[in-house]
C-alpha positions in Angstrom: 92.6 -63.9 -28.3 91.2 -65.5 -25.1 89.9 -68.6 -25.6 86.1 -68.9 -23.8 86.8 -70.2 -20.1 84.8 -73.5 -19.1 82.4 -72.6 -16.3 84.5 -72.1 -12.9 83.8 -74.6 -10.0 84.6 -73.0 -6.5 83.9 -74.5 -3.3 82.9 -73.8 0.3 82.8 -75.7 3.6 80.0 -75.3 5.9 78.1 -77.8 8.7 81.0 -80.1 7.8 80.4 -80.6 4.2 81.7 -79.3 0.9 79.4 -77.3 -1.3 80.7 -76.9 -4.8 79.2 -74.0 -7.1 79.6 -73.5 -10.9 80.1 -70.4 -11.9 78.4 -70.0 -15.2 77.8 -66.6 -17.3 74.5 -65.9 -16.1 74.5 -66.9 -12.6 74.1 -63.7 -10.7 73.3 -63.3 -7.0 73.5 -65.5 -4.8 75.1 -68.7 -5.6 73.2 -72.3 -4.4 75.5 -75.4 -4.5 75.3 -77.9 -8.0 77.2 -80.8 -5.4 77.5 -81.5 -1.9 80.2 -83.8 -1.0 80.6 -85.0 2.6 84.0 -85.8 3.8 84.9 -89.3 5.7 84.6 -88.9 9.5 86.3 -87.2 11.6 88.1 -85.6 8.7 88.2 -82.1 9.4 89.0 -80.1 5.7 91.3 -77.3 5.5 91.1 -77.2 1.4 89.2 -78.5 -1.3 88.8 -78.5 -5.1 86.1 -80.5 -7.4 86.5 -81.8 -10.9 84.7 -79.7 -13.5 81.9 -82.6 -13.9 81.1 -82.6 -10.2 81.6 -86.0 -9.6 84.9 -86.3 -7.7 86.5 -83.8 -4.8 90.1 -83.8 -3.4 90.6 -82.7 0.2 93.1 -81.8 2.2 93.2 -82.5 6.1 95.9 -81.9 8.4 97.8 -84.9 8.0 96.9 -86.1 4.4 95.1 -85.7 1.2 91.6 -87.4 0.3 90.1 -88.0 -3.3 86.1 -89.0 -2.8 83.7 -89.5 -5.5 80.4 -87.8 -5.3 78.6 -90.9 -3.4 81.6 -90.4 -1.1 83.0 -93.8 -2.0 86.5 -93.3 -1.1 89.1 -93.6 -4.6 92.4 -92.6 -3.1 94.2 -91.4 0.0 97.3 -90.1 0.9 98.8 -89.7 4.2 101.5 -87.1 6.0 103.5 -89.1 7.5 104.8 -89.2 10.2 101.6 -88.3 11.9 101.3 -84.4 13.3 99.4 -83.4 16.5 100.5 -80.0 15.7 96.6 -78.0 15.4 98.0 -74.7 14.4 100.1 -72.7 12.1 99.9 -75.3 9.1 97.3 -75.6 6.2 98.2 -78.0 3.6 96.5 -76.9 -0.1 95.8 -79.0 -2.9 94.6 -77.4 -6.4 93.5 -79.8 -9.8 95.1 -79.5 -13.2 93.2 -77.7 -16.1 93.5 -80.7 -17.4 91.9 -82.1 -14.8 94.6 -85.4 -14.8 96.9 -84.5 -12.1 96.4 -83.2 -8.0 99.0 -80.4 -6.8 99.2 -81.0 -2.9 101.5 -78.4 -0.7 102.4 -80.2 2.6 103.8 -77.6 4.8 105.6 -79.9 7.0 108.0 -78.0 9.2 105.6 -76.2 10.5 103.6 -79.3 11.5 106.8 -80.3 12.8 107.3 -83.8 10.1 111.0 -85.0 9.5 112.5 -82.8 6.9 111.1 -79.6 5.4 107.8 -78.3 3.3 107.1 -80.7 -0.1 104.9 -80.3 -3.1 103.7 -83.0 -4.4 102.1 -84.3 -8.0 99.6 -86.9 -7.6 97.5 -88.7 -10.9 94.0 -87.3 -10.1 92.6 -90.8 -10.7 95.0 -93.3 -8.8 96.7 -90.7 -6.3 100.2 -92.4 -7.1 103.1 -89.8 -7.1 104.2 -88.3 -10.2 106.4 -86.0 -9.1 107.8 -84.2 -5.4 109.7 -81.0 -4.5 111.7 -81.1 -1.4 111.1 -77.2 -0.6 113.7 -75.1 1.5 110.4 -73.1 3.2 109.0 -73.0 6.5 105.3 -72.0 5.2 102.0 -71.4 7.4 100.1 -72.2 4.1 100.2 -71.6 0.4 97.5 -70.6 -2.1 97.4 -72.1 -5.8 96.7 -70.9 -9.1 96.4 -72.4 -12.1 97.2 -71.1 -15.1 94.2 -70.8 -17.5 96.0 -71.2 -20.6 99.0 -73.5 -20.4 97.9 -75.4 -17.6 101.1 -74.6 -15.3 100.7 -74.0 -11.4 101.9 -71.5 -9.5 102.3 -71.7 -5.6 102.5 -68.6 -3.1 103.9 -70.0 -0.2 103.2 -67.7 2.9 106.2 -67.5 5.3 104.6 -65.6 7.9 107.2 -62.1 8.7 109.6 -64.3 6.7 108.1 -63.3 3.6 106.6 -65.0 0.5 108.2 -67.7 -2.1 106.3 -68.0 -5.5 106.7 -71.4 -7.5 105.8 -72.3 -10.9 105.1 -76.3 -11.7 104.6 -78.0 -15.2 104.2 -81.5 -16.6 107.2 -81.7 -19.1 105.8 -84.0 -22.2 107.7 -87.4 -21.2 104.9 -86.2 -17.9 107.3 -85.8 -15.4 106.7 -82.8 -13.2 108.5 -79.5 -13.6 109.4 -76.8 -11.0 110.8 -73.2 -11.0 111.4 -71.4 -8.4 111.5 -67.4 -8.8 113.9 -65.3 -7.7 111.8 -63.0 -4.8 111.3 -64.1 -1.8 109.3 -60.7 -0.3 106.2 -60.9 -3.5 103.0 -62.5 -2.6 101.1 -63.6 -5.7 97.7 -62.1 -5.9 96.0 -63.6 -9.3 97.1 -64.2 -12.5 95.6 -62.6 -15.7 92.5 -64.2 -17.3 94.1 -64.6 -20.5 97.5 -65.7 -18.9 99.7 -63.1 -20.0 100.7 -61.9 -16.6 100.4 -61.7 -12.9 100.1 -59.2 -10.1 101.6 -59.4 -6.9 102.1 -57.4 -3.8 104.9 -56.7 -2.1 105.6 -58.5 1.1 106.0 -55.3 3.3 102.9 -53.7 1.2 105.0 -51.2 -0.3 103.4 -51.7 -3.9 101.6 -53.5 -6.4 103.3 -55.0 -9.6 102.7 -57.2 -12.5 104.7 -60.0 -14.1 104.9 -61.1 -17.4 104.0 -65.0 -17.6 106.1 -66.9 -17.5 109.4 -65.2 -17.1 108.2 -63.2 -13.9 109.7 -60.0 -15.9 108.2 -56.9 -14.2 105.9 -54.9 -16.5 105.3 -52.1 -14.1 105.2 -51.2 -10.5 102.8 -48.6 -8.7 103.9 -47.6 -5.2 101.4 -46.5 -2.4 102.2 -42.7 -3.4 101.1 -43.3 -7.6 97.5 -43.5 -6.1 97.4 -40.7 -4.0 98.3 -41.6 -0.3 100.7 -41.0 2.4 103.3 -44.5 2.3 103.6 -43.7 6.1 99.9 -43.7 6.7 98.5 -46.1 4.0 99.4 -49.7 2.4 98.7 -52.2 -0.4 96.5 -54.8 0.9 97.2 -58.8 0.0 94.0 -58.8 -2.0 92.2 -57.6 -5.4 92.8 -59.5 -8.8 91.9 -59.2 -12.4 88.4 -57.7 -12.4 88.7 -58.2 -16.8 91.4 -59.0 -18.6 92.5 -55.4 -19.3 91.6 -54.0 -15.6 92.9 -55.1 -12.2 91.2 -54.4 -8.7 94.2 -52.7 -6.2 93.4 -52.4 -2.4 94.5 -49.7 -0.6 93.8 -49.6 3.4 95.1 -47.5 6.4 93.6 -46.4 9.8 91.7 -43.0 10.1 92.7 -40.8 13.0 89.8 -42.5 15.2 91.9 -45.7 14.4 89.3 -47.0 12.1 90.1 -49.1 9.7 89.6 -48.5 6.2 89.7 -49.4 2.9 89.3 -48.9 -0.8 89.8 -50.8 -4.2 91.0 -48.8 -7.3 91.2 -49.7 -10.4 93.9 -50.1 -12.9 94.4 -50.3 -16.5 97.4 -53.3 -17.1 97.3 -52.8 -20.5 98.9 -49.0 -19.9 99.9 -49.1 -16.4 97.1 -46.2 -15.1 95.1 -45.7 -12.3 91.6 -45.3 -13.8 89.2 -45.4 -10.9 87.9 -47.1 -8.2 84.7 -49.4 -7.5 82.6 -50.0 -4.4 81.9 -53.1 -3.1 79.9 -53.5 0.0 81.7 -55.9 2.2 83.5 -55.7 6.1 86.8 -57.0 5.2 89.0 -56.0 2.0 89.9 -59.9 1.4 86.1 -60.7 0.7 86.4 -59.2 -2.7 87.4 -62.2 -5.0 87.8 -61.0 -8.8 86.7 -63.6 -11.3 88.0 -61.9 -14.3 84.7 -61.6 -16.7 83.6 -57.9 -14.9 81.9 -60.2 -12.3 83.4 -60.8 -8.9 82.3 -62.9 -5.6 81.7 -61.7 -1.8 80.4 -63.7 1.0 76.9 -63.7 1.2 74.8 -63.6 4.9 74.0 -67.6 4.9 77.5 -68.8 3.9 76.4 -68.8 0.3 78.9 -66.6 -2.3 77.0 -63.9 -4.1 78.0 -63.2 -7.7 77.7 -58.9 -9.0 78.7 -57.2 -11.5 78.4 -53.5 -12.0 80.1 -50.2 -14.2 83.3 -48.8 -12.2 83.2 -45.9 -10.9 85.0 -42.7 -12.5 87.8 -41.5 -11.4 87.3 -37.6 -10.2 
C-alpha cells in the first residue's frame, strides 16, 4: 500500500528570486508561489530546493552551496573551492532528504576545471557540516536528483554529455554515515522513480528504449524498444523525458522529424504493472521536456507568466 504523500514543494527562479509552490491535492491550474526567497547578491542560482514548512531554501551557485531562512538571514554556506571562473558546461544540484535532516549537493568539478574530479557531498540540513563525500570518477555537465519517496534514499543521474549517463544511489546507514552505490550502466539516464518506490524508468543513452528497474537492485523488469510502439528505430527515438503519470501508468516520449523536417512528438502511455502500451495522452506544450509527471494522474507544464500550471485529465484510447 502507498502511504499518502505530504504535499510536494517545487520551486522556480524568476526576476532573481526563488518562488516555491506546494503542490497540494486540489490545486489545479495555475500554480501562485506559498514563499519567495531572495538569494544573497550577486548570487546567481542554478538549483534550488525548500524545506516542506517553507521556512528554509538551499541553493546552489556556481562555486558553492547556500542554506537561507525565509527572512533571508543567512544559516550556512559552503564554498567550491578553489574558486571557478569557468561560466559554462557545469551546474552543481543539490536535493533535501525526505527526512528533511540532510542536503545532497553534486559538485561537478572537472568540468568547472577544480583540482581533482566531480564529488557528492552530504551536508546536515541545519549546520551544513559534512556528513559524508564521494570522490566520483565522472566528468558531468550536471546531474538531476531524486529522492526516493519511501525509504528516503537518493539517486543521482549524472549527465556526461556524448559520454553517456552514470546513476548513483546514496543512503544514511543507521550509525548516519552516508552510503553510496554505484550501478553498473553507464549509457541509462534515470527518468523518475515510481510513486510508491517499487521501481524506476530510465532511457537509454542513445534513445534506443525505455526500461524499468526494480528498486533497489536496478534489476530490469522490462524493456520496450522504439519498434514495440509502432515506429521506424531509424526515423524515431525515446525522448529523455515522461515519468510516472500514477503509480500503475508511465508517460513514454516518442519524437522524430516529419519529412518537412519538423519536429515532433508524442507521449504514450504504459501499463508497468504488465509491461503494455495502452495509449497515449495529449498535452499541449512546444517542447516534449515540459511535461513533468507528478504521479497522482496530475502532471505540471510551464505556464505563459513563468508560473507552473497543474491538469489532470482521462488518457486517451488507444485505436
Amino acid at each position: 500500500m502507498i502511504p499518502a504523500p505530504r504535499p510536494k514543494v517545487i520551486t522556480r527562479h524568476r526576476d532573481g528570486q526563488i518562488h516555491a509552490y506546494v503542490i497540494e491535492s486540489g490545486a489545479f491550474g495555475t500554480l501562485e508561489p506559498a514563499a519567495v526567497f531572495r538569494p544573497q547578491a550577486g548570487d546567481e542560482v542554478v538549483a534550488s530546493v525548500v524545506r516542506p514548512d517553507l521556512e528554509r531554501v538551499v541553493y546552489t551557485t556556481l562555486n558553492g552551496a547556500v542554506c537561507l531562512t525565509r527572512a533571508g538571514a543567512l544559516v550556512w554556506a559552503s564554498d567550491f573551492e578553489p574558486h571557478s571562473d569557468v561560466r559554462l558546461g557545469h551546474r552543481p544540484g543539490c536535493a533535501l532528504s525526505l527526512d528533511g535532516r540532510t542536503v545532497w549537493v553534486y559538485r561537478p568539478d572537472a568540468m568547472a576545471e577544480r583540482r581533482g574530479g566531480d564529488q557528492w557531498v552530504v551536508h546536515d540540513a541545519d549546520s551544513g557540516a559534512v556528513l559524508g563525500r564521494r570522490e566520483l570518477e565522472t566528468v558531468g555537465h550536471g546531474a538531476g536528483h531524486h529522492v526516493h519517496p519511501v525509504d528516503g534514499s537518493i539517486y543521482l543521474d549524472i549527465g556526461e554529455g556524448q559520454d553517456g549517463s552514470v546513476i548513483l544511489r546514496g543512503t544514511v546507514g543507521a550509525d548516519g554515515e552516508p552510503e553510496f552505490v554505484t550501478y553498473s550502466w553507464w549509457d541509462r539516464c534515470l527518468i523518475d522513480l515510481a510513486p510508491g518506490g517499487e521501481q524506476f524508468m530510465t532511457v537509454d543513452h542513445g534513445q534506443a528504449d525505455v526500461a524499468f528497474h526494480h528498486h533497489p537492485s536496478g534489476d530490469v523488469l522490462f524493456t520496450l524498444p522504439v519498434e514495440a510502439f509502432g515506429y521506424d528505430p531509424e526515423e524515431t527515438f525515446v525522448e529523455w523525458s515522461g515519468g510516472y503519470l500514477t503509480p500503475d501508468t508511465a508517460v513514454v516520449t516518442l519524437g522524430g522529424e516529419s519529412e518537412d523536417e519538423e519536429e515532433w512528438f508524442r507521449y504514450h502511455l504504459v501499463d508497468v504493472r504488465t509491461g503494455t502500451i495502452c495509449g497515449e495522452i495529449t498535452v499541449e506544450v512546444t517542447s516534449p521536456y515540459e511535461l513533468d509527471p507528478l504521479g497522482d494522474g496530475s502532471w505540471l507544464t510551464q505556464g505563459p507568466d513563468g508560473h507552473p500550471v497543474r491538469r489532470s485529465h482521462a488518457p486517451h484510447p488507444a485505436g
